[in-house]
C-alpha positions as CSV (number, residue, x, y, z in Angstrom):
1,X,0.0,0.0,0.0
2,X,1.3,3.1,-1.0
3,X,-0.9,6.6,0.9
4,X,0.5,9.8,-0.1
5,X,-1.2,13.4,-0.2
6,X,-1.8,15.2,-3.3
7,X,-0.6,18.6,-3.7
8,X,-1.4,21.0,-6.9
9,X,-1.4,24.1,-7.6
10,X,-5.8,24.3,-9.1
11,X,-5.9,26.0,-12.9
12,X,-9.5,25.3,-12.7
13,X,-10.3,26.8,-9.2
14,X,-7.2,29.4,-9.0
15,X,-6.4,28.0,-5.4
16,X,-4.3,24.9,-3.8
17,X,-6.0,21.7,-3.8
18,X,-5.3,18.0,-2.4
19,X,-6.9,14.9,-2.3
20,X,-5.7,11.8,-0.1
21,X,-4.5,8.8,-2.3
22,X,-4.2,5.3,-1.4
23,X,-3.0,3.2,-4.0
24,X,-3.8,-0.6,-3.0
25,X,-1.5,-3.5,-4.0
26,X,0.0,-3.6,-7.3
27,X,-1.6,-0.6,-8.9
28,X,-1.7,-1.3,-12.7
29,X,-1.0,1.3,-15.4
30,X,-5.4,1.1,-15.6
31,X,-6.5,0.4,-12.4
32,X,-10.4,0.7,-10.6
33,X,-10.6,3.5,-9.2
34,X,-12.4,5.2,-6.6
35,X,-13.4,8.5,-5.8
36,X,-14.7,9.1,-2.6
37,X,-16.1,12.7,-1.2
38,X,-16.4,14.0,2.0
39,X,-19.2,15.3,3.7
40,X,-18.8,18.3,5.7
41,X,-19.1,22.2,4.3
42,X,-15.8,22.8,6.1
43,X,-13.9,26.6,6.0
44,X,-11.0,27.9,4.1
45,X,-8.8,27.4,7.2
46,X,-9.8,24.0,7.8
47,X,-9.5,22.7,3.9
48,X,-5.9,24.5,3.9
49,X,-5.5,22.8,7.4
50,X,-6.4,19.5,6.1
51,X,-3.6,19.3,3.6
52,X,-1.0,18.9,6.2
53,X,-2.9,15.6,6.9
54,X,-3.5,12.2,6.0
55,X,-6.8,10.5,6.1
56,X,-6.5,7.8,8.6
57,X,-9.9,6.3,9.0
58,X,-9.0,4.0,5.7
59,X,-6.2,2.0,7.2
60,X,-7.3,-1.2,8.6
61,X,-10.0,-1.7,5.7
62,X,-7.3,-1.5,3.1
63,X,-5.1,-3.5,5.2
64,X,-7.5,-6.0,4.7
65,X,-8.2,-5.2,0.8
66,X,-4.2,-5.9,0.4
67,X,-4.9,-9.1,2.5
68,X,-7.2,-9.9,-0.5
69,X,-4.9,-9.3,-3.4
70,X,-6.9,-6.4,-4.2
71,X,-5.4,-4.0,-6.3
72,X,-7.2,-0.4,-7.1
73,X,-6.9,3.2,-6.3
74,X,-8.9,5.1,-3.6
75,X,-8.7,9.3,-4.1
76,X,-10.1,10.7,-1.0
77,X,-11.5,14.3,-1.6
78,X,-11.8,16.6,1.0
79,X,-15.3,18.8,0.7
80,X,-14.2,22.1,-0.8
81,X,-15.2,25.6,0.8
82,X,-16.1,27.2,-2.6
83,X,-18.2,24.6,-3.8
84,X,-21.4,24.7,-1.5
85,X,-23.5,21.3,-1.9
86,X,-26.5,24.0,-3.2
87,X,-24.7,25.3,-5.5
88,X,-23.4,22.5,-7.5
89,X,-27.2,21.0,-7.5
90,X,-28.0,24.7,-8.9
91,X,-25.3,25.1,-10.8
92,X,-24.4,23.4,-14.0
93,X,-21.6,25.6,-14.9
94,X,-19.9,24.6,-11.8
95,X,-20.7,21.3,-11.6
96,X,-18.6,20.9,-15.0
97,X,-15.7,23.1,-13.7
98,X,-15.5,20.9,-10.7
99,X,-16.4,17.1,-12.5
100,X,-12.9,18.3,-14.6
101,X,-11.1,19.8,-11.6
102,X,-11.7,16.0,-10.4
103,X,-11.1,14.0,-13.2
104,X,-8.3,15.9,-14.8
105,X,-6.4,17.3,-11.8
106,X,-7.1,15.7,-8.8
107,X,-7.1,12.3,-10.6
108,X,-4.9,13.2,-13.6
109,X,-2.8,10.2,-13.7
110,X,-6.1,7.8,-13.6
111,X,-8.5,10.0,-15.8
112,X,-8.5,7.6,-18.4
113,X,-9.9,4.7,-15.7
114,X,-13.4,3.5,-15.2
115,X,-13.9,4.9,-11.7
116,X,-17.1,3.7,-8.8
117,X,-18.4,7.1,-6.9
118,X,-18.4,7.0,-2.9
119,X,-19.7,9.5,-0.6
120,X,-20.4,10.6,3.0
121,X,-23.4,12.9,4.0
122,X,-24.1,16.1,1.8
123,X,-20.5,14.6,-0.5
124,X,-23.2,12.8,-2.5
125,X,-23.9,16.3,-4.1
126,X,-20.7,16.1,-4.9
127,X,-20.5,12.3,-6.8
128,X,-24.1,12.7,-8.2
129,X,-24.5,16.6,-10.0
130,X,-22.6,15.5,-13.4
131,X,-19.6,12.9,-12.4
132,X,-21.8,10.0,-12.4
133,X,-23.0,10.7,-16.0
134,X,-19.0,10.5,-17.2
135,X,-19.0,7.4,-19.4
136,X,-15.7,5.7,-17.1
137,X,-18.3,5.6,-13.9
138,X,-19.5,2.8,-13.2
139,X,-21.8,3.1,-10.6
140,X,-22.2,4.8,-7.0
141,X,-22.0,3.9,-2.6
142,X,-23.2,6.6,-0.3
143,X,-23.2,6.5,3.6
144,X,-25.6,8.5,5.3
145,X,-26.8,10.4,2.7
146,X,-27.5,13.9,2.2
147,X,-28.1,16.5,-0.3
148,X,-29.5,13.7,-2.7
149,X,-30.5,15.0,-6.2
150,X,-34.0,15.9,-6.5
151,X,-34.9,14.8,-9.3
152,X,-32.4,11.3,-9.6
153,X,-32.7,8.7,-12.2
154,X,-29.1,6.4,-12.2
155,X,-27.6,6.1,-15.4
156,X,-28.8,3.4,-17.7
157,X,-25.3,2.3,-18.1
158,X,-25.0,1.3,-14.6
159,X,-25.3,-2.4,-13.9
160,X,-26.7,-1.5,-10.8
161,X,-28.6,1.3,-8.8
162,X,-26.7,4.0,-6.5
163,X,-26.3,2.1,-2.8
164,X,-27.9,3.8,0.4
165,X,-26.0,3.2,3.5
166,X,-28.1,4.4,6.3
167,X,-27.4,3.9,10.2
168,X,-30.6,3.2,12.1
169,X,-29.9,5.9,14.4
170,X,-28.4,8.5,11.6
171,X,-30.8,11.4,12.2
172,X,-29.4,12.7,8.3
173,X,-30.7,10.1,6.3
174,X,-33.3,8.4,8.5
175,X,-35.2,11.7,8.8
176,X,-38.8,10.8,7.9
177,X,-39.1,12.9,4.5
178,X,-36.0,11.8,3.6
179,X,-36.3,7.9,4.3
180,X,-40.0,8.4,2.7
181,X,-38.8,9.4,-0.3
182,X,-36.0,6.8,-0.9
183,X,-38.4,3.7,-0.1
184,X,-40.3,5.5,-3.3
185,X,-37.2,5.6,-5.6
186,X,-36.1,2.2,-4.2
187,X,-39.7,0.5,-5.6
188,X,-38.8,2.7,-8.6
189,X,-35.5,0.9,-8.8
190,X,-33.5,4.0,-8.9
191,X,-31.9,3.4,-5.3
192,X,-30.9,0.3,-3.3
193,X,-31.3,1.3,0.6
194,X,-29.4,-0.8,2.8
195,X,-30.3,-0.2,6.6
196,X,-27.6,-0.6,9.2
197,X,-28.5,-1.8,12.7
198,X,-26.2,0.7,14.7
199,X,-24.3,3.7,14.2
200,X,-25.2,7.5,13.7
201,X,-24.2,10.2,11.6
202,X,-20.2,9.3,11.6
203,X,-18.1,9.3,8.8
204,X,-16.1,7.0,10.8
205,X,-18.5,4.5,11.6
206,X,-19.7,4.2,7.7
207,X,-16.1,3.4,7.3
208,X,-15.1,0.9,10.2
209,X,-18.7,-1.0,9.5
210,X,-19.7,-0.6,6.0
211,X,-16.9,0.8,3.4
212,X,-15.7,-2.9,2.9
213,X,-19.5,-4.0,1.9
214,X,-19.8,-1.8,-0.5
215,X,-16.0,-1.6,-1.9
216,X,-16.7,-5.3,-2.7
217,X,-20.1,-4.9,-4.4
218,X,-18.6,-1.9,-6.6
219,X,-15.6,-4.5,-8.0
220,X,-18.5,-6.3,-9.6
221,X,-19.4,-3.3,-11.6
222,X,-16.8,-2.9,-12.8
């Protein structure tokens, strides 16, 4: 396993910008990869503060993906302070700038690879306002869901719908309007929703009890 944190000066945004990479077992010239956003509208200060950091919350489960002979790439992208989660729903301008501020910076050695979508929270406005309609996606895990497109139907080229992690006791995502209306697009077959028994609104829990669920399901899309 090789983690490492991306540095680069943004073209696309005029500002510094990093993303935590994990690359797991042999990485191939093409490998999977996956892009996983964070959740929280964070601050100038804390986005500058988190590139002097690595992710850590990823160790043990790629500990065990290396156990398995897994090989792939993980980009962890921290949730930018000057793209709101309303205003890339809003927005389709910058929802372009930032799908190629992704793909062609932060991921520039792997834009070329079919990629699977992850995200925590309000990230998923982030993964699902224009990246999962790239033709290299191949399909989408979110955990605890917020900020869910309004009006959603998954890509026909998906083999499979967009996962829905939610914690029994995650107050986001098991809100009642919110878990009403993604029993409807589950009968719709737009959405899979997956209930966990435990667990609330915690990036790190989604990580330590269900990022290894879903990682596996999304190498079958592939």
């Amino acid at each position: 396993m090789k983690v490492y944190k991306k540095l680069i000066p943004s073209q696309i945004f005029k500002r510094l910008a990093h993303a935590d990479i994990f690359e797991i077992g042999k990485v191939s010239d093409v490998p999977n990869l996956y892009i996983f956003f964070g959740g929280s509208g964070i601050e100038e200060s804390v986005y500058q503060e988190r590139a002097k950091t690595l992710m850590t919350l990823f160790d043990s489960s790629i500990a065990r993906l290396e156990q398995r002979n897994i090989n792939a790439v993980l980009v962890f992208v921290t949730s930018p302070y000057d793209v709101s989660f309303d205003q890339i729903a809003s927005d389709s301008e910058l929802a372009q700038k930032f799908e190629r501020h992704v793909l062609q910076e932060l991921c520039s050695q792997w834009q070329n690879c079919k990629f699977y979508l992850m995200a925590f929270s309000g990230g998923a406005a982030l993964a699902l306002n224009g990246l999962h309609r790239h033709p290299n996606c191949r399909g989408a895990a979110l955990f605890g869901a917020d900020q869910f497109p309004l009006q959603w139907m998954g890509p026909e080229s998906w083999r499979h719908p967009v996962q829905i992690f939610c914690a029994r006791d995650d107050r986001v995502c098991s809100a009642p309007a919110t878990l009403s209306r993604f029993k409807q697009l589950e009968k719709t077959g737009q959405v899979e929703w997956i209930e966990c028994a435990s667990g609330g609104h915690s990036l790190k829990n989604y990580i330590d009890s269900f990022f290894l669920q879903a990682f596996y399901f999304a190498e079958t899309c592939f």
